[in-house]
VOLO-615789 format. One record per residue (C-alpha): residue number from 1; residue in one letter; x, y, z. Coordinates in steps of 0.05 Angstrom, whole numbers. Layout:
<atoms>
<atom i="NUM" aa="A" X="X" Y="Y" Z="Z"/>
...
</atoms>
This chain:
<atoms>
<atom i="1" aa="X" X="0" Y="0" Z="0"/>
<atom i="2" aa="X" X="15" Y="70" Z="-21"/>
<atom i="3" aa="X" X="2" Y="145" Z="15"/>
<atom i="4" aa="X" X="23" Y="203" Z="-37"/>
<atom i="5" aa="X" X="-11" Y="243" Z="11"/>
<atom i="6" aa="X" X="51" Y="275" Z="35"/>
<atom i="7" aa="X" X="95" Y="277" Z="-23"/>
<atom i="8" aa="X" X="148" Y="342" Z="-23"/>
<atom i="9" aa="X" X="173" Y="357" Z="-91"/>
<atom i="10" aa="X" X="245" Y="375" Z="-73"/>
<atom i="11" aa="X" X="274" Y="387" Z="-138"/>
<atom i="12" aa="X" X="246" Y="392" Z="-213"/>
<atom i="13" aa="X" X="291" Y="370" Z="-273"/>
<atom i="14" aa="X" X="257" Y="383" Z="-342"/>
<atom i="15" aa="X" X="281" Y="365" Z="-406"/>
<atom i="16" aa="X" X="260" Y="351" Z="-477"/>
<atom i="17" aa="X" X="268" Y="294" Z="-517"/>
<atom i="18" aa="X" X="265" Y="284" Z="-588"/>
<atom i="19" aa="X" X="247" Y="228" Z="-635"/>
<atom i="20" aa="X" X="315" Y="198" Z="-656"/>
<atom i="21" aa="X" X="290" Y="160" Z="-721"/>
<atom i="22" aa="X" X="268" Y="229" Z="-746"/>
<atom i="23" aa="X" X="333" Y="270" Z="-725"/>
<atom i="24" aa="X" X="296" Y="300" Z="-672"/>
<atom i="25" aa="X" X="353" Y="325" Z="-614"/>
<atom i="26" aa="X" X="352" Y="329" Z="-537"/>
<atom i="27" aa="X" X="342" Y="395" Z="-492"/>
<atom i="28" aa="X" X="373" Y="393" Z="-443"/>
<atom i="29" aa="X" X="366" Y="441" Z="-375"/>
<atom i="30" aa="X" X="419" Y="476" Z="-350"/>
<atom i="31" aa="X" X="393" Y="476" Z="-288"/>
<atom i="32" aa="X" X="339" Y="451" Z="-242"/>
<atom i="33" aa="X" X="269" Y="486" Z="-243"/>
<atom i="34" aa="X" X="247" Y="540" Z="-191"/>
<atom i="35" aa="X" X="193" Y="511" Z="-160"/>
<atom i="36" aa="X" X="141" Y="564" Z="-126"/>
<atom i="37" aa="X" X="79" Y="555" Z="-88"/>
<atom i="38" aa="X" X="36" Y="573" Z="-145"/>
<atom i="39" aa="X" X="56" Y="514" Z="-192"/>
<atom i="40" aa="X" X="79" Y="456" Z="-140"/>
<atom i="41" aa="X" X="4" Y="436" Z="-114"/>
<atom i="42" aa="X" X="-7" Y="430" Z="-192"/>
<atom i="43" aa="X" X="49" Y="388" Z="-217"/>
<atom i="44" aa="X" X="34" Y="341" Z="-150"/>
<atom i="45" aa="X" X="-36" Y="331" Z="-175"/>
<atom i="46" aa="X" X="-8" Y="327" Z="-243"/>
<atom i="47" aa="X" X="46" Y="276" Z="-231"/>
<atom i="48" aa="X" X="9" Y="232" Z="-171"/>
<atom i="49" aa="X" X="-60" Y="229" Z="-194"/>
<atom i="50" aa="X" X="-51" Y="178" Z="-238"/>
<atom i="51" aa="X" X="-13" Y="137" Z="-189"/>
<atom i="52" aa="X" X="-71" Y="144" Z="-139"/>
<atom i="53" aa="X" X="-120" Y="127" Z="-181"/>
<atom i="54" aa="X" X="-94" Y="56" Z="-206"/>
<atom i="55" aa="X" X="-80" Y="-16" Z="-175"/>
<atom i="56" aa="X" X="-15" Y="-15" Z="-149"/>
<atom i="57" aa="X" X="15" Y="-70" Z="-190"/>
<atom i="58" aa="X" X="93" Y="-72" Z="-181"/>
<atom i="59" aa="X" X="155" Y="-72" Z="-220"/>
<atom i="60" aa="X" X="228" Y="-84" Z="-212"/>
<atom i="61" aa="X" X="286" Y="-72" Z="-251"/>
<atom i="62" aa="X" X="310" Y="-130" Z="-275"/>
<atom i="63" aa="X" X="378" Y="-150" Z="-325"/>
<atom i="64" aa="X" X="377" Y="-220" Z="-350"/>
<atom i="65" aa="X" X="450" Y="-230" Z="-329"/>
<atom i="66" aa="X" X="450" Y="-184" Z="-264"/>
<atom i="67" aa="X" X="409" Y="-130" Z="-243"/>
<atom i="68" aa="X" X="484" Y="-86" Z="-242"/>
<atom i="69" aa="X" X="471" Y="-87" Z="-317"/>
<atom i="70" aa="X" X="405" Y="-49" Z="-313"/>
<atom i="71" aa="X" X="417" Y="21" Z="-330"/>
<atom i="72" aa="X" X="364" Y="56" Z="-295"/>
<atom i="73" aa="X" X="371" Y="13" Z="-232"/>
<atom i="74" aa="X" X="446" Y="52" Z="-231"/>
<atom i="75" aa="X" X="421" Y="120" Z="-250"/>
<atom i="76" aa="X" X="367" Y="103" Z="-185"/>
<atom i="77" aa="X" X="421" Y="87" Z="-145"/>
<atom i="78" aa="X" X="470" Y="146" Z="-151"/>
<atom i="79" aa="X" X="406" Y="186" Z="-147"/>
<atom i="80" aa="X" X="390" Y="156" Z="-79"/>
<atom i="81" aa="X" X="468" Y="152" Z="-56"/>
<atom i="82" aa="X" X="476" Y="233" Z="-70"/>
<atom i="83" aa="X" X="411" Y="273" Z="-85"/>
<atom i="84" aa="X" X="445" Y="337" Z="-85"/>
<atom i="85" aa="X" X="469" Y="295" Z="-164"/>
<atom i="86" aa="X" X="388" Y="292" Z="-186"/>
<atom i="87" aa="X" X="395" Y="348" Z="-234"/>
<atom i="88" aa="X" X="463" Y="316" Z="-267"/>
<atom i="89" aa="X" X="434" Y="249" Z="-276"/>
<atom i="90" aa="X" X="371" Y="278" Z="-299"/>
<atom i="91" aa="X" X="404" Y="288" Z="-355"/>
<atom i="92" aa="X" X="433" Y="218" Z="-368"/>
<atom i="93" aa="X" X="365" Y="190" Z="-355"/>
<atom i="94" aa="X" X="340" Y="240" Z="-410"/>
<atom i="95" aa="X" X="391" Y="210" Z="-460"/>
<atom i="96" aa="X" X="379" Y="137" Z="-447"/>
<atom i="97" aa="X" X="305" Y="164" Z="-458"/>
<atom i="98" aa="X" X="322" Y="188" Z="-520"/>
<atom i="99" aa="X" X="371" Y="127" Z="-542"/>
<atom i="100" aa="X" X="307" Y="74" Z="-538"/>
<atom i="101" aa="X" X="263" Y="133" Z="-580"/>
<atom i="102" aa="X" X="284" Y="105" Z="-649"/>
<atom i="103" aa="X" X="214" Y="75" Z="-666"/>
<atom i="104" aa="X" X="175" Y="117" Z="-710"/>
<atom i="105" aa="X" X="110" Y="127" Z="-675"/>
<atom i="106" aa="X" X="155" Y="148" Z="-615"/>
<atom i="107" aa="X" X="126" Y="217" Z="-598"/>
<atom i="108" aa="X" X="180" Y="271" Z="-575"/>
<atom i="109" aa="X" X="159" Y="311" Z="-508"/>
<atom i="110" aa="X" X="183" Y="345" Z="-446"/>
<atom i="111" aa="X" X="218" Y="299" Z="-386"/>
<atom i="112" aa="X" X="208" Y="319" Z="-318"/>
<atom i="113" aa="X" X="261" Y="287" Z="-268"/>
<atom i="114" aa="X" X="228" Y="293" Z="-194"/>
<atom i="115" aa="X" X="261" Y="279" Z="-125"/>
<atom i="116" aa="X" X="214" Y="262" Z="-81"/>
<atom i="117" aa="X" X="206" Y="259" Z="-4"/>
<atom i="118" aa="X" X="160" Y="239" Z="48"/>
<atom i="119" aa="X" X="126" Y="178" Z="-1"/>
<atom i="120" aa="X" X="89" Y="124" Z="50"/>
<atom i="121" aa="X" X="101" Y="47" Z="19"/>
<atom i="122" aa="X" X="90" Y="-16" Z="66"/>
<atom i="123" aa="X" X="82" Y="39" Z="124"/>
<atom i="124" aa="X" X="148" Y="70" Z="116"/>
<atom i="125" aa="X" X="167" Y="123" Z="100"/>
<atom i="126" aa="X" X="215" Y="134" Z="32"/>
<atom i="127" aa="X" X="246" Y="173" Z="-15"/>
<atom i="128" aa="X" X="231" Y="169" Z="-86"/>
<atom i="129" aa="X" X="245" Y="192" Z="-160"/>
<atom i="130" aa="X" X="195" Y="214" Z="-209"/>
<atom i="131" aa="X" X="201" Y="207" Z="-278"/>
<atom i="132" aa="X" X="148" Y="235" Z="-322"/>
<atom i="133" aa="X" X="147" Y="245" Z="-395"/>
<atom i="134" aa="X" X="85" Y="292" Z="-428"/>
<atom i="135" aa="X" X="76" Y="274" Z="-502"/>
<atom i="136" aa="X" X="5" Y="312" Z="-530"/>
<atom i="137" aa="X" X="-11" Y="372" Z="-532"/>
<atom i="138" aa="X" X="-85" Y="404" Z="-540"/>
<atom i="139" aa="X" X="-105" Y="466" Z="-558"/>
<atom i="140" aa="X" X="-127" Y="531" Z="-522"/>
<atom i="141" aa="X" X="-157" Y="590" Z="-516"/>
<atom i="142" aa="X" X="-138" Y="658" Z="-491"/>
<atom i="143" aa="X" X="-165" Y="722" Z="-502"/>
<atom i="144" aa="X" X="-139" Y="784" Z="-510"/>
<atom i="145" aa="X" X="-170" Y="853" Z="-506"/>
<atom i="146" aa="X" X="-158" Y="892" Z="-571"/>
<atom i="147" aa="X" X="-190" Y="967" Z="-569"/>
<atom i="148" aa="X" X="-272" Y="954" Z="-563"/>
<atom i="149" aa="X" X="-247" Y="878" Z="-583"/>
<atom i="150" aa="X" X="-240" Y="809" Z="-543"/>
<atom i="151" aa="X" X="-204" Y="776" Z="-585"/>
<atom i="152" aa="X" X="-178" Y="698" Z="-574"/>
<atom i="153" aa="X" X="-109" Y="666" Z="-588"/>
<atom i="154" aa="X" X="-107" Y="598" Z="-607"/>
<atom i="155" aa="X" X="-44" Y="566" Z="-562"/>
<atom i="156" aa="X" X="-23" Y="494" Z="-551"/>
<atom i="157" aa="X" X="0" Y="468" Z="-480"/>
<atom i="158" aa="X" X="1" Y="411" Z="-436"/>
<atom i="159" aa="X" X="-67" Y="389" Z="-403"/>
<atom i="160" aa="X" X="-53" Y="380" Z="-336"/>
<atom i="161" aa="X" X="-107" Y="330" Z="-321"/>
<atom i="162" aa="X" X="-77" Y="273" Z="-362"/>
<atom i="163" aa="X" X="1" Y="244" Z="-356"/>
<atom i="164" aa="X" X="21" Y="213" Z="-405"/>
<atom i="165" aa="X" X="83" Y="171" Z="-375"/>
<atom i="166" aa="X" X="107" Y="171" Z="-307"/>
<atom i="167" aa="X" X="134" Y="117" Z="-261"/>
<atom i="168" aa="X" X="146" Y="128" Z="-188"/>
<atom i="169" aa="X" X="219" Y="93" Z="-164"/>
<atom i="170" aa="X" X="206" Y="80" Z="-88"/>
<atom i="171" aa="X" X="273" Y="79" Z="-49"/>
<atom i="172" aa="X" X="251" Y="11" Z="-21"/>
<atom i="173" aa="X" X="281" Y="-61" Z="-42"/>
<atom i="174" aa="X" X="336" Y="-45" Z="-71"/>
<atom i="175" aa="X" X="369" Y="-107" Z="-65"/>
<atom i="176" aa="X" X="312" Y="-133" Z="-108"/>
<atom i="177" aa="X" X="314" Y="-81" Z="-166"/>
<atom i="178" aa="X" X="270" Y="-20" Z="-123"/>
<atom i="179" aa="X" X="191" Y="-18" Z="-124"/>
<atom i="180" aa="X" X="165" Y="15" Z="-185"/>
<atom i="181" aa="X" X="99" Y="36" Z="-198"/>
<atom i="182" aa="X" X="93" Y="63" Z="-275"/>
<atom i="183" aa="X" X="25" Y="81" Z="-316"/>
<atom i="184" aa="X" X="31" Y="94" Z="-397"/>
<atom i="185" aa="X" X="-35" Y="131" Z="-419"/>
<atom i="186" aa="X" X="-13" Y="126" Z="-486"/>
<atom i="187" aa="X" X="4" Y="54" Z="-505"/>
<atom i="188" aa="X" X="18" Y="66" Z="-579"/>
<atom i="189" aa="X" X="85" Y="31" Z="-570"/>
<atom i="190" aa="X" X="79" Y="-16" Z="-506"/>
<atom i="191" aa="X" X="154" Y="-39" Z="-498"/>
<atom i="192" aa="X" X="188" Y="31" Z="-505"/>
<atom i="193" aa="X" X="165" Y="49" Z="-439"/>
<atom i="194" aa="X" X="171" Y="-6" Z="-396"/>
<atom i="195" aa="X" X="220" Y="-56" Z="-427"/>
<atom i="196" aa="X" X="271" Y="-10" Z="-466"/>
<atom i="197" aa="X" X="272" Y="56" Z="-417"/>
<atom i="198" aa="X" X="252" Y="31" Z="-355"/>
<atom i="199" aa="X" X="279" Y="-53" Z="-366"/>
<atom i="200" aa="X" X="235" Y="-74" Z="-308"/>
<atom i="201" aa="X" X="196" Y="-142" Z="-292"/>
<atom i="202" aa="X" X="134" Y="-157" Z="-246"/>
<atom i="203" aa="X" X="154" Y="-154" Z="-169"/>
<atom i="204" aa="X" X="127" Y="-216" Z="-144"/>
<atom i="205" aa="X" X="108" Y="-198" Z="-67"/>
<atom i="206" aa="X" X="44" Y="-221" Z="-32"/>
<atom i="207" aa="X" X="8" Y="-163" Z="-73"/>
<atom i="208" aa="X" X="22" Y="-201" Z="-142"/>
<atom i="209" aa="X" X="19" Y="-270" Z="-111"/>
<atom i="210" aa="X" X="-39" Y="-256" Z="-79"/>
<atom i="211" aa="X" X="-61" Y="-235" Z="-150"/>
<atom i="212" aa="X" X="-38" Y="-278" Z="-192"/>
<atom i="213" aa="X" X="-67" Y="-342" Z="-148"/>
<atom i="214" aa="X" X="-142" Y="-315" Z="-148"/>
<atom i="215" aa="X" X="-139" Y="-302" Z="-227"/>
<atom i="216" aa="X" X="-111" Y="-378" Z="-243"/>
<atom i="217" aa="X" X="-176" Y="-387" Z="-190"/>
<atom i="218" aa="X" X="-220" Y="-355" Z="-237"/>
<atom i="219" aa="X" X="-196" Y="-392" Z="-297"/>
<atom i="220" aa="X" X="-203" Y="-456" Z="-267"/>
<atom i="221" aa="X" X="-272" Y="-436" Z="-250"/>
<atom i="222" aa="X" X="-290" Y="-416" Z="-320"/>
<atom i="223" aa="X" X="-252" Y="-486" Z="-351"/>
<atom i="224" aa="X" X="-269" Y="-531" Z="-304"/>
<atom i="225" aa="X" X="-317" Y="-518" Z="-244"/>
<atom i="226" aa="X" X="-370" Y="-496" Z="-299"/>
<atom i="227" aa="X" X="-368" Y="-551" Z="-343"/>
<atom i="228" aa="X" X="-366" Y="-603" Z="-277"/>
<atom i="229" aa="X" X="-417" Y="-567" Z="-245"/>
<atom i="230" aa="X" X="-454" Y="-508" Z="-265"/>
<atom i="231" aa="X" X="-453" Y="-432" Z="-272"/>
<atom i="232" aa="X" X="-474" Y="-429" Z="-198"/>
<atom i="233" aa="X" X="-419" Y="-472" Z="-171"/>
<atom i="234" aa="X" X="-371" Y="-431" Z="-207"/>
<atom i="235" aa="X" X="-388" Y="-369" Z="-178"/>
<atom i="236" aa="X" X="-402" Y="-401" Z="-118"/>
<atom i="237" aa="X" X="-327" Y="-427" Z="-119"/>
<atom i="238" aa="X" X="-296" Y="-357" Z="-128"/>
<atom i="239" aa="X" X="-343" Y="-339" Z="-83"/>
<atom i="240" aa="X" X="-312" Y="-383" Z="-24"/>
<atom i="241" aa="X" X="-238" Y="-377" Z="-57"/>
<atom i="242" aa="X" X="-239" Y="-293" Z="-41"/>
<atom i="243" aa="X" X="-267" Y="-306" Z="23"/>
<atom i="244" aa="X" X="-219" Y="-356" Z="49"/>
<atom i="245" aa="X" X="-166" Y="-306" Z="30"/>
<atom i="246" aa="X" X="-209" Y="-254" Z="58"/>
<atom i="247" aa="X" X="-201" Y="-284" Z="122"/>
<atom i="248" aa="X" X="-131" Y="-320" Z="119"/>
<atom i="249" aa="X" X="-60" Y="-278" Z="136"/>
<atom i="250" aa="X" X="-27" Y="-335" Z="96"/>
<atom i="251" aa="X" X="-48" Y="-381" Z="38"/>
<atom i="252" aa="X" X="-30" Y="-459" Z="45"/>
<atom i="253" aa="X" X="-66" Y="-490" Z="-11"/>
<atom i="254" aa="X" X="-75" Y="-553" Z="11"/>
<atom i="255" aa="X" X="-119" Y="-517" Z="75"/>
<atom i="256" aa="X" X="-151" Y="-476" Z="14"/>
<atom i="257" aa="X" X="-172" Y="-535" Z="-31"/>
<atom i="258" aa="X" X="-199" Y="-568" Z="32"/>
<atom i="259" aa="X" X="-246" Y="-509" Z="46"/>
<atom i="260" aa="X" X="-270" Y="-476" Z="-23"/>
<atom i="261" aa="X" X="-282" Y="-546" Z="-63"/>
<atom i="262" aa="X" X="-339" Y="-576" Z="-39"/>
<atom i="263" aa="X" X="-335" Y="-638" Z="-87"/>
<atom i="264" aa="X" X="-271" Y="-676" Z="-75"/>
<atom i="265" aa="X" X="-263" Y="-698" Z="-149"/>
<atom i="266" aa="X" X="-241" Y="-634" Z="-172"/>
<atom i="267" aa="X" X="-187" Y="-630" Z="-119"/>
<atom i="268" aa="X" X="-139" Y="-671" Z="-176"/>
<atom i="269" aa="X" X="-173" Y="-631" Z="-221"/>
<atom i="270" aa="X" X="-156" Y="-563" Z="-198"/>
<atom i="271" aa="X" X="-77" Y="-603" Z="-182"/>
<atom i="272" aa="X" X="-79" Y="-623" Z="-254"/>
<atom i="273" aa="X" X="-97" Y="-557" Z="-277"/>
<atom i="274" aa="X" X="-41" Y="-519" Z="-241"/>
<atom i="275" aa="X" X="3" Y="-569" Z="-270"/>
<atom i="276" aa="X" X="-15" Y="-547" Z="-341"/>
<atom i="277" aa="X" X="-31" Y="-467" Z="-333"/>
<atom i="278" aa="X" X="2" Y="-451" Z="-258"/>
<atom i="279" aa="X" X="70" Y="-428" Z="-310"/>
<atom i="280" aa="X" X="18" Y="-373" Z="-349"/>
<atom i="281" aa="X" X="1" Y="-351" Z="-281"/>
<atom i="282" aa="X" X="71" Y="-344" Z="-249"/>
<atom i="283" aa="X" X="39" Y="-396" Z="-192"/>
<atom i="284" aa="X" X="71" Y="-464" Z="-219"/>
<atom i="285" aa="X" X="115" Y="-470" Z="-158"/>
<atom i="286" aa="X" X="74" Y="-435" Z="-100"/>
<atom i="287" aa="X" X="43" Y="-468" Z="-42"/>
<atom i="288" aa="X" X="46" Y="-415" Z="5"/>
<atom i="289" aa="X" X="58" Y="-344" Z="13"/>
<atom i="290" aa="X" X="25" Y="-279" Z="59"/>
<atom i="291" aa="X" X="-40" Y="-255" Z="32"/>
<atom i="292" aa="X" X="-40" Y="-176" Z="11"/>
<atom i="293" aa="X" X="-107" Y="-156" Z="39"/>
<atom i="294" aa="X" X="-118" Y="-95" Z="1"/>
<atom i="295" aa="X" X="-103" Y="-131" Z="-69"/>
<atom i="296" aa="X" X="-161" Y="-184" Z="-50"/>
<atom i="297" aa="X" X="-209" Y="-123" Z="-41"/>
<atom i="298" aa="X" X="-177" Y="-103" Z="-114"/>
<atom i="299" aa="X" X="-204" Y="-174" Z="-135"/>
<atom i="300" aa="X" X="-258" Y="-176" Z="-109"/>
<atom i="301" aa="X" X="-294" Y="-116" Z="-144"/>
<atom i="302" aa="X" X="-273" Y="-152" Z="-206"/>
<atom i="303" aa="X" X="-311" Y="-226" Z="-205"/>
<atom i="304" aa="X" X="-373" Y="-229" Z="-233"/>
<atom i="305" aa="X" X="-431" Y="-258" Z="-189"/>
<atom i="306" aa="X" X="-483" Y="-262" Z="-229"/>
<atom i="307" aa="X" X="-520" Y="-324" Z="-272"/>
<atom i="308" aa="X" X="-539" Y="-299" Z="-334"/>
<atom i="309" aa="X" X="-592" Y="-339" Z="-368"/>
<atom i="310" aa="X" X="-617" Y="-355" Z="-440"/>
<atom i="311" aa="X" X="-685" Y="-327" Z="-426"/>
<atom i="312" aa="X" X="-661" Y="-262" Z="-417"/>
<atom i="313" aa="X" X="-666" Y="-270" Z="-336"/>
<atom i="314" aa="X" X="-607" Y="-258" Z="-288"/>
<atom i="315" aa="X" X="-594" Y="-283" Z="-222"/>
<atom i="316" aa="X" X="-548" Y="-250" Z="-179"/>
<atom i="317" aa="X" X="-518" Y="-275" Z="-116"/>
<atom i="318" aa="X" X="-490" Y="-252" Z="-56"/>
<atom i="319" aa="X" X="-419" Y="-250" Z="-48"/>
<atom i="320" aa="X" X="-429" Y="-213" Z="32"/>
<atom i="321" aa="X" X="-479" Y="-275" Z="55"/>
<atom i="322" aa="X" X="-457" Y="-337" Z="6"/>
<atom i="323" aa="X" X="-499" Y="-384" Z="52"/>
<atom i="324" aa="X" X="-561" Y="-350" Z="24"/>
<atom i="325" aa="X" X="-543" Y="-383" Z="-43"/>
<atom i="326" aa="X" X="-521" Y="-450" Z="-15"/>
<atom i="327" aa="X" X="-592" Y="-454" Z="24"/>
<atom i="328" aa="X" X="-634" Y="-422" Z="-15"/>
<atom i="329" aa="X" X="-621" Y="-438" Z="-95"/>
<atom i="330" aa="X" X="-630" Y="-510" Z="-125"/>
<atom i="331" aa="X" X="-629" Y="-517" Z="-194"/>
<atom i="332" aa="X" X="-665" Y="-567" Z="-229"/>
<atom i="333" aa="X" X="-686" Y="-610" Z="-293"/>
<atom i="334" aa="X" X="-761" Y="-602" Z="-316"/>
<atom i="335" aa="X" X="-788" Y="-663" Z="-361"/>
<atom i="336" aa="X" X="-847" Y="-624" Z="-391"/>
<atom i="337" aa="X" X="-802" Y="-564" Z="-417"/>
<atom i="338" aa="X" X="-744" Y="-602" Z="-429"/>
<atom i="339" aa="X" X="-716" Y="-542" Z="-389"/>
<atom i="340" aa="X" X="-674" Y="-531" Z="-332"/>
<atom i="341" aa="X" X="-695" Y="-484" Z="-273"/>
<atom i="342" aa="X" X="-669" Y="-447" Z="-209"/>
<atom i="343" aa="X" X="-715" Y="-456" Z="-151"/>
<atom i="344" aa="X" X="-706" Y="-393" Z="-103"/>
<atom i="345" aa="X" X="-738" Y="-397" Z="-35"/>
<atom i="346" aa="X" X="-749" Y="-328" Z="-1"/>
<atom i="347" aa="X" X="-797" Y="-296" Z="56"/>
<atom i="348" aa="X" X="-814" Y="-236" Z="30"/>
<atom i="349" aa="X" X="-796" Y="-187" Z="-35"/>
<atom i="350" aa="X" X="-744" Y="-128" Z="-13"/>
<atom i="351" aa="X" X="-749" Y="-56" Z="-27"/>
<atom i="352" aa="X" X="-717" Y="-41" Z="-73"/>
</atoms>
């Protein structure tokens, strides 16, 4: 978990990079910006928004052969060791920018090299380095009075309600490659950001394991549970899958498959299945790990709890009481029809 809440710009390195396939140079600053009061509440909303507003779903830098072979993850690093360097380096990072800018869709833009202090990650409290790139510009208005005139001025600029790239460098796990979080608005070319500038992987903590394990859960819902069972069992098996890590500090699958699947058949099922798809999910090896509350909570706004039937009729059940559905709805097989049916019992009809 992540509090921006606090975040103190220190200092403010801006750039501008070019497209190198078209010729297109680099500007680079002399020195670091002036920050004043007037502009620094709106380059923090412009810079952190974005990182408040999505799941917090890790990186690292990572190097094939060693991690000492990662660019950025030594640009970080003598960032971190001296941050009176920030502005210096700024300008290395800005050239390694413009070094992986050789693709032709590659749009040029201004690069803004933050220190940051006073970040909150896995309740501490860290340093950081922001690295933000704005790529389109929109037009403007202004308007200018001209004797008994108003007239307007067409101008270009940044819109300060949408980043284009950024990524966050959290002064946290080093040893590991850092905590990164990164967001790309404009995915035109999906590797330049992440894989050739930034060179980072997925950082597997609880937060991605935790993940990871309930989304191989919903495929072996959709592949197997289903087609064993029925649609109800399936979500009735997600259903009991988010609560037990709802409820658990620490996954141990063997207590897991004991709790959530109430037919014992499937239990070499669901082994089987990990077997063949647990590598596509990063989860072939992993029997155990601490369960990242808040990334269960992500999950659980995401699963779908609803029967949707071919006679235009849905059924939705309740994921906050699940016995409801487990007492309450049979399904069944009508001889007359030839059709099945869901039986629901009930008291009385809710307000709605």
């Amino acid at each position: 978990m992540i509090n921006l809440f606090n975040t103190h710009i220190e200092s403010l390195s801006i750039h501008r990079v070019g497209n190198k396939s078209r010729n297109e140079s680099v500007f680079l600053s002399e020195k670091t910006y002036a920050l004043n009061d007037e502009i620094v509440p709106l380059l923090k909303e412009f810079f952190l928004k974005p990182f408040r507003e999505k799941e917090e779903n890790y990186y690292q830098f990572a190097h094939e052969v060693d991690l000492e072979y990662n660019d950025m993850y030594n640009l970080t690093t003598e960032i971190f060791n001296n941050p009176g360097s920030v502005h210096e380096v700024s300008k290395k990072i800005t050239r390694h920018l413009y070094e992986q800018s050789g693709h032709p869709h590659i749009k040029n833009g201004e690069v803004y090299v933050a220190y940051l202090t006073h970040l909150n990650i896995d309740n501490q409290m860290v340093d950081a380095v922001g690295i933000f790139k704005s790529e389109i510009q929109t037009d403007f208005l202004q308007f200018e009075e001209k004797d008994s005139t108003l007239e307007m001025i067409l101008q270009q600029g940044i819109n300060l309600n949408k980043l284009d790239k950024g990524c966050l460098i959290f002064n946290h796990k080093k040893d590991e490659g850092y905590k990164i979080l990164t967001v790309d608005s404009n995915r035109y070319d999906a590797r330049y950001w992440l894989e050739h500038f930034l060179s980072v992987d997925a950082f597997e903590d609880e937060n991605f394991m935790t993940k990871k394990y309930l989304k191989f859960c919903q495929g072996f819902a959709k592949d197997v549970v289903f087609p064993a069972e029925d649609k109800k069992e399936e979500v009735m098996f997600m259903n009991r899958s988010v609560n037990y890590f709802a409820k658990n500090d620490q996954f141990e699958e063997s207590q897991f498959l004991n709790e959530v699947l109430d037919n014992p058949d499937l239990i070499p099922e669901f082994k089987s299945y990990k077997a063949d798809k647990g590598e596509k999910y990063s989860i072939e090896d992993v029997t155990t790990f601490p369960i990242a509350n808040a990334a269960v909570s992500d999950v659980r706004k995401s699963i779908k709890n609803v029967i949707s039937l071919d006679t235009n009729i849905q059924i939705k059940l309740d994921f906050i009481n699940p016995e409801s559905a487990e007492k309450f709805v049979e399904k069944g097989w009508d001889e007359e029809r030839q059709m099945y049916y869901y039986l629901v019992y009930f008291n009385k009809e809710q307000k709605a």
